[in-house]
N, C-alpha and C positions, 0 to 999 in steps of 0.2 A: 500504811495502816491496813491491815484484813478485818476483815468482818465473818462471824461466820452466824449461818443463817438456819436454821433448823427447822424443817415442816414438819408440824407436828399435827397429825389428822382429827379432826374436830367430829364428831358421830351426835346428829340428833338422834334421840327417842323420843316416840310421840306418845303423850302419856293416854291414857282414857282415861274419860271423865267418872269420878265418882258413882257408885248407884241413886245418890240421892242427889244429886246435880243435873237441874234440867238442859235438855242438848236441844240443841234448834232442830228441828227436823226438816226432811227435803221440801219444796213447796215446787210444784210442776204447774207453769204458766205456758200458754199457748197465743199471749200477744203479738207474737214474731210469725204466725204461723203455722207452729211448730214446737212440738212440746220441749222445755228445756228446765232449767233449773234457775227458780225466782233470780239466784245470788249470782250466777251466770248471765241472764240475759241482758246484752249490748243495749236498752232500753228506759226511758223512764216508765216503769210500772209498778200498781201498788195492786196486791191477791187479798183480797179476803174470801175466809174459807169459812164454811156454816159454821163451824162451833164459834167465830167470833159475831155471825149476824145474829145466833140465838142468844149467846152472852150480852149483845149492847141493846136487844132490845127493835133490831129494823126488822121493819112491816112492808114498806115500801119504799120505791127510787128516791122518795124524798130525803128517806133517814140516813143514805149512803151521804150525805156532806158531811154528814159529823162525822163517817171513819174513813173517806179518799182523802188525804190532802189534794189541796190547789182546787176542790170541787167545791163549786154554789152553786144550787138550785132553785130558783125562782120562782113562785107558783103565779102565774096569769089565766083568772077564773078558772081556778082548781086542777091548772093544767102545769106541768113542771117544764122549765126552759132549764137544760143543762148548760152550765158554763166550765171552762177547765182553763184556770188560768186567767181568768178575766175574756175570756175566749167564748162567746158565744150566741145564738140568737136569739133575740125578745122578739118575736113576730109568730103568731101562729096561724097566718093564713095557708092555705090548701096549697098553695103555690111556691112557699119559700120555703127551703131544706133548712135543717137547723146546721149549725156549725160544728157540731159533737158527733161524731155515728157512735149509735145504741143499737145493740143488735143480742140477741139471745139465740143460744145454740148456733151461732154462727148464720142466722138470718139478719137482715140490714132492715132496721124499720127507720122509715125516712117522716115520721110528723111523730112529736111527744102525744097524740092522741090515740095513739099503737103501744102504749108503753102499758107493761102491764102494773094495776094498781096495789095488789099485795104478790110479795115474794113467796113462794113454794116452791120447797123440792129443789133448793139451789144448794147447785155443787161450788161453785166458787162465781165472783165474782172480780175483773179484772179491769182495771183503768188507768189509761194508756195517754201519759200526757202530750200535748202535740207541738208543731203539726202533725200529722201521719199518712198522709196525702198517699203514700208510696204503700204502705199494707192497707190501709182503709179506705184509698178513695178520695172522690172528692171533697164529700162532707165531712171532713175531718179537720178543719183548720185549728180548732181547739185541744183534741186527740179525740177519743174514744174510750166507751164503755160496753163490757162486754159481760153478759151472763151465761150462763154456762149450766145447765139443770140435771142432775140425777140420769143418768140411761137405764133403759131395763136391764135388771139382769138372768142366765140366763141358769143361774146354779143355785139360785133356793129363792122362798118367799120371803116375801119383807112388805113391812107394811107401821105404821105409826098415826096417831091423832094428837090434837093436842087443842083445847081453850082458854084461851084467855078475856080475865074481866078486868073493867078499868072503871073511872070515872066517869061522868057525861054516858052513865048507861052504855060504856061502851063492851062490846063483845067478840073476838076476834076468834076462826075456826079453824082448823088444817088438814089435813088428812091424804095420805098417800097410800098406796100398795102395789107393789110389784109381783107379776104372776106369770111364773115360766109354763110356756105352753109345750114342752117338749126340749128338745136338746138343740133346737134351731132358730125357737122362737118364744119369744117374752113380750110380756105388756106392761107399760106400769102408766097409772092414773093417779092423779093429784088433786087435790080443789081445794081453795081456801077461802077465807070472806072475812073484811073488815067493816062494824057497823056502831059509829056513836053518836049521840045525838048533837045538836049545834054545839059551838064553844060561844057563840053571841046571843042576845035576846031575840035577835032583829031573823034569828034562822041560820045565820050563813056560818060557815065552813064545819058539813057536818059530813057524812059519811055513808056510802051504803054502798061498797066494793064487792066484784066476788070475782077469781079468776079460777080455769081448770086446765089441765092442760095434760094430755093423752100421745105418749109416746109407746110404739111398737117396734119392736127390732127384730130382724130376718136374720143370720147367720148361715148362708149355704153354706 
């Protein structure tokens, strides 16, 4: 018997997508380290980027369990224990670290009473399921979360406000500006404030937040 066998060369083209067909676009995480691409990185982690914390509504750390999977936050006297995973610690004395690292612009705050109470001025926010012991540390046996906020910049002004009203007389404030001081150096300043009255008869769980936060950048 013969056989005969014939190669016949096979040629993809890769089409583009439509103009009216939405593309994912790149999403650049820095959980490893090291800036890389969401869909690349060797990691369990989930990015949200401002346009999705202005779209659902988060004010503060609390409101991030309804968009990280695997995240609960637990409030104990008005204070938030992060858990990832079932991963975490319910004790907020002075002396016990929690099981999650939270850390903002790449500083490590070690008690939920360092956490800041409204979000401003966030450039993404990133969470990193655990353990993570090897990039984070000790305190990490649940993983990590990590905020990440707006830099000056140093090639035009920019600046935004914004209020919002609610029920329970509530009133929430924002306000940012970024101010280049020259070709070397920039400044940008932020502050926001959360304030509603009780949700019970008896007073408790009400509200009266404000946070600011004043970044400068050098460029020699």
């Amino acid at each position: 018997l013969r056989y005969l066998v014939a190669a016949v060369p096979i040629v993809a083209v890769a089409q583009e997508a439509p103009d009216n067909q939405a593309v994912l676009g790149e999403v650049t995480v820095t959980a490893r380290k090291t800036s890389e691409d969401l869909q690349r990185a060797a990691i369990a982690v989930t990015a949200i980027m401002p346009e999705e914390i202005q779209r659902s509504g988060v004010k503060d750390p609390t409101d991030l369990q309804w968009r990280l999977p695997a995240v609960e936050i637990q409030s104990a006297t008005s204070i938030p224990a992060i858990f990832i995973r079932g991963v975490g610690t319910y004790n907020l004395q002075a002396g016990v670290d929690s099981a999650v690292a939270f850390s903002i612009d790449g500083i490590y705050l070690s008690h939920p009473q360092a956490y800041p109470p409204v979000l401003i001025d966030i450039a993404q926010v990133e969470s990193v399921r655990g353990p993570q012991g090897t990039l984070y540390g000790r305190n990490s046996n649940g993983g990590a979360i990590s905020f990440i906020s707006n830099k000056p910049r140093l090639d035009r002004w920019d600046g935004e406000a914004g209020l919002t009203f609610g029920n329970y007389s509530a009133v929430g404030a924002e306000a940012m500006i970024n101010i280049p001081l020259g070709d070397k150096l920039a400044t940008r300043f932020a502050f926001g404030s959360d304030k509603h009255d009780p949700y019970y008869s008896n007073g408790y769980v009400n509200a009266d937040n404000y946070t600011a936060r004043w970044r400068t950048l050098y460029a020699p």
